[in-house]
N, C-alpha and C positions, 0 to 999 in steps of 0.2 A: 504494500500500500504506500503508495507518495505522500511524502510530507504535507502537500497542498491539499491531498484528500482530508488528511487527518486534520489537520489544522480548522479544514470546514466544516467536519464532521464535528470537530471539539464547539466550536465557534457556533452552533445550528443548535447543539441545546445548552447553549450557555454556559459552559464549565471551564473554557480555560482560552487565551488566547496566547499568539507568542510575537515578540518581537522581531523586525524584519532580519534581526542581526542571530535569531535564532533563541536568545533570552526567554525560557517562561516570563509570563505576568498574569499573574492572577486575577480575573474577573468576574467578579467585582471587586476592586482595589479597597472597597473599605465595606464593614458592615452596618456601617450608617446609611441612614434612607434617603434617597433623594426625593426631596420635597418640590413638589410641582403645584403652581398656583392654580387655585380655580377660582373663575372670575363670574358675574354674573349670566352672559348666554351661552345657551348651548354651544353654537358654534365654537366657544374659547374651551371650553369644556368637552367637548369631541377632540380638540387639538392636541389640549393634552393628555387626554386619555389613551390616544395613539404613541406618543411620544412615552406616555408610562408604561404602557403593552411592549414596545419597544424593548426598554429600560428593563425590564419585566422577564423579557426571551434569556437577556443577556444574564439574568443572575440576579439584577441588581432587585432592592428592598426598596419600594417607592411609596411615597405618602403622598396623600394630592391633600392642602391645603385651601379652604376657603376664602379669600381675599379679598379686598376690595381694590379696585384702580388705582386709588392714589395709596393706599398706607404698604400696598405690597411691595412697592418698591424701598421704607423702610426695612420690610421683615427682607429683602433679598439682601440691602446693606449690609446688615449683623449677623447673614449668616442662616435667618430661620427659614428663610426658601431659598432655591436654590434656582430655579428655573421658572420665569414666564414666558413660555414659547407661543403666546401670539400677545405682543404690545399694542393697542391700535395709538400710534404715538399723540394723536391730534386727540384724544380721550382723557389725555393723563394731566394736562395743562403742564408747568413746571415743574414737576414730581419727576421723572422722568428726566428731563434735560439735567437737573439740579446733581440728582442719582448716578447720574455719569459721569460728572465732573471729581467725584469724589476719589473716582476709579474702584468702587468697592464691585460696582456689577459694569457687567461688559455687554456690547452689543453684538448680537453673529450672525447679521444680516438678515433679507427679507423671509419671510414665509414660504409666499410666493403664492396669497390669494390674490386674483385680480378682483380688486375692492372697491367699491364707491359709496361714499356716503353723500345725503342730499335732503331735501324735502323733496318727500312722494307723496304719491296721489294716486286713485282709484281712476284707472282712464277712463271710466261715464261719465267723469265730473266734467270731460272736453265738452259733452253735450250741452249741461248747468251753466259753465262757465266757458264761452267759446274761445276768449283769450289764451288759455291755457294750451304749451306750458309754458309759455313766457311769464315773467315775473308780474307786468302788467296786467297779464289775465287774472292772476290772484287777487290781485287788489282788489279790481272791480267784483271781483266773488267776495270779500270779505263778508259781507250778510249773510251767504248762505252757510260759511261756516262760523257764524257769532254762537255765543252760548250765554244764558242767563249772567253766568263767572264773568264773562271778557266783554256782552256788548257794552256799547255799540261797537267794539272791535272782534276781529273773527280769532279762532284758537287755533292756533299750529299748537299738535301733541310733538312733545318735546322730548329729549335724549331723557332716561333718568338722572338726576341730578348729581349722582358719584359720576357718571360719565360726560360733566363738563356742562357747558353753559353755548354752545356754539348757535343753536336757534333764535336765543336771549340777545346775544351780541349782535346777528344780524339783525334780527329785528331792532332794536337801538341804529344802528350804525347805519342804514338806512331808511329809518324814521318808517317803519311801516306800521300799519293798523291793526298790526295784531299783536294777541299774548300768547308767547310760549310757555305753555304747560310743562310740567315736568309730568312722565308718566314717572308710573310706580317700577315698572319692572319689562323687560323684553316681551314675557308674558302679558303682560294689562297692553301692550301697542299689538300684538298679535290678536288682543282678544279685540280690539278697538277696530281692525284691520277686518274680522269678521262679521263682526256684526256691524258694518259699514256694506259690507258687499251684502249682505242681508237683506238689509234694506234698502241698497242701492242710495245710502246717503254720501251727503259733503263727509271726507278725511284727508287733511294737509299734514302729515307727520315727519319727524325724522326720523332715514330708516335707512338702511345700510344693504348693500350686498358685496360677497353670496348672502342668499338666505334663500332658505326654501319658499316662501313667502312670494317668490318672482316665478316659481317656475307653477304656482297652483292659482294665484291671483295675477288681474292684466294690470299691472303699475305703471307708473313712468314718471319722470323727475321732472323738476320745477327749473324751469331754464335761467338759470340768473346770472346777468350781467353788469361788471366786467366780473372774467373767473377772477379766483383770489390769488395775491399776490401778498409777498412778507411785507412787502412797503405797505399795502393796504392795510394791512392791521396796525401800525406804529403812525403812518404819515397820514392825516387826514387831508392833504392836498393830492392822494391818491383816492379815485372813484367817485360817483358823484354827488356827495354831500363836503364840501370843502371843508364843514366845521366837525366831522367824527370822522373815526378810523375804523375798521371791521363793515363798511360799506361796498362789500364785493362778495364774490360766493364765498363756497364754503372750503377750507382747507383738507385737502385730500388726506389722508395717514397712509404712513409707512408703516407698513404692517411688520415685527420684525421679532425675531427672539434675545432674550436677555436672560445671563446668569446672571449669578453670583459669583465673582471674581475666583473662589477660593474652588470651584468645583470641578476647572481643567486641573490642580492639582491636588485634588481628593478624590475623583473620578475619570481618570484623564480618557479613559474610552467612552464614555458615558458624553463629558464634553464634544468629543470628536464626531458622534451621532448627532451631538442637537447644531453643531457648524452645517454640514451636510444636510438636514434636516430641512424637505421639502413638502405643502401640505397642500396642494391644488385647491381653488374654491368650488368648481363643478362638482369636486368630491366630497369635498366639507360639506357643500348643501344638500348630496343625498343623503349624508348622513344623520343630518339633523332634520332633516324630514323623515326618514324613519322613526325619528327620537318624537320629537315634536307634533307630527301629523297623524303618526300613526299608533304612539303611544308606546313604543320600544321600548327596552331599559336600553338606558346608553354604553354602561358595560359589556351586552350583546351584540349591536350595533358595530361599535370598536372591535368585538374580535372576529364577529364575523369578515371585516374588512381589513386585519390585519391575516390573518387567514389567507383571502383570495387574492392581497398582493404583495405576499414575501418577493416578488421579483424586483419590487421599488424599495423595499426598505432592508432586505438582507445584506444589498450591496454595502449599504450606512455600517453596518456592522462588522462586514469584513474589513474594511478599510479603516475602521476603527480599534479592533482586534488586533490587523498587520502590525498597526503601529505604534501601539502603545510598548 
């Protein structure tokens, strides 16, 4: 039997890996768990529950941790998480940038969901409101989406409130006529989402894809001009309110993974899978449509699809294995 045989055979259930130089190394390098955040939507919570399944093959002892946006990048500071492998960076406000500067947690590049966040809309509302989805067509709809809470102004449902203010600021910074609601949870703008197409009513929210949410309801985004720009948020002689800043769209995120500094050298194989570490959004949305639509347990979901494509994530492994 060839050493390459053996070595993938070792490496396929977890038990040993070897260095290119021929060196055992033991994997998993330590018997502490590695801690993975979980954040409020499925979507972040399918990501890393693949990435712990991963974690998982290889040996390691994984804890998945419940977090919020902004304080998790504390607990990843000192050490108490170790991994958020999906950051949406425009979510986190200075939490995030601040976290980086300290050099306690590292950044290891994109995901790799093709992402867009915006206000959406239920496309009959082009019938209601024929403007739409230009920005101007909103306005002139603002009555149809007023609520007892916000008239005489109409309610854009809003990010939840741990996920930023980005609804609030546009509406400010382009002086529009309405109030951004904070919903309660992913779940209460899904539920909002439903019983909207239900009744075929007005909903203006912020909402994000992937999500399964696009491939079962007809949506489409609010076209706002100009897109945004770093000067527009700082320079108010950028966009067309001369006297506020944040008077353009909305800021795209970089989707992206983040350790804990200390975890390439207490896991150094384990770090070398989440560098590599790739999570398609086509794929992330059937999965959370499973979860979500069809009432799955998510730990099922996860392994059924780690399952049917060891040919994308086993590579992560060997070349993590070779090298350590």
């Amino acid at each position: 039997m060839s050493r390459q045989l053996i070595i993938s055979l070792l490496v396929s259930f977890g038990l040993l890996a070897f260095t290119c130089d021929g060196n055992a190394a033991s994997v998993p390098e330590s018997k502490e768990p590695i801690k993975i955040a979980l954040n409020e939507w499925t979507g972040q919570n399918v990501t890393a529950k693949v990435l712990g399944g991963i974690y998982e093959s290889m040996g390691y002892k994984v804890e998945y941790v419940t977090a919020g946006a902004m304080p998790q990048f504390t607990a990843m500071q000192e050490g108490k998480l170790t991994t958020q492998p999906e950051v949406w960076t425009n979510l986190v406000g200075e939490a995030y940038p601040k976290a980086l500067e300290t050099k306690t947690i590292v950044e290891l590049g994109l995901l790799g969901l093709n992402n867009y966040e915006g206000w959406a809309y239920p496309k009959y509302m082009e019938q209601m409101c024929p403007g739409l989805p230009r920005l101007e067509g909103l306005i002139a709809c603002k009555d149809k989406l007023a609520t007892p809470e916000t008239f005489p102004k109409g309610r854009i449902l809003a990010y939840p409130s741990d996920w930023g203010t980005a609804s609030a600021k546009l509406v400010a910074g382009m002086k529009l006529p309405f109030v951004a609601v904070p919903a309660g949870s992913e779940g209460a703008e899904i539920a909002e989402i439903k019983a909207a197409f239900l009744k075929k009513a007005p909903l203006v929210l912020m909402f994000w894809k992937p999500h399964w949410v696009h491939a079962v309801y007809d949506m489409d985004w609010v076209q706002i001009d100009p897109p945004y720009s770093d000067a527009c948020a700082t320079d108010p002689k950028v966009g067309p309110n001369p006297d506020t800043t944040d008077d353009c769209g909305f800021p795209q995120a970089r989707v992206v993974k983040s350790a804990w500094v200390g975890m390439e050298k207490q896991w150094p194989a384990a770090f070398s899978v989440l560098k590599n570490f790739q999570f398609d959004g086509t794929e992330q949305g059937k999965l959370v449509y499973e979860i979500d639509q069809k009432g799955r347990k998510l730990d099922d979901v996860v392994a059924e699809w780690l399952k049917s494509h060891e040919g994308t994530w086993k590579p992560w492994v060997t070349t993590a294995t070779a090298s350590n």
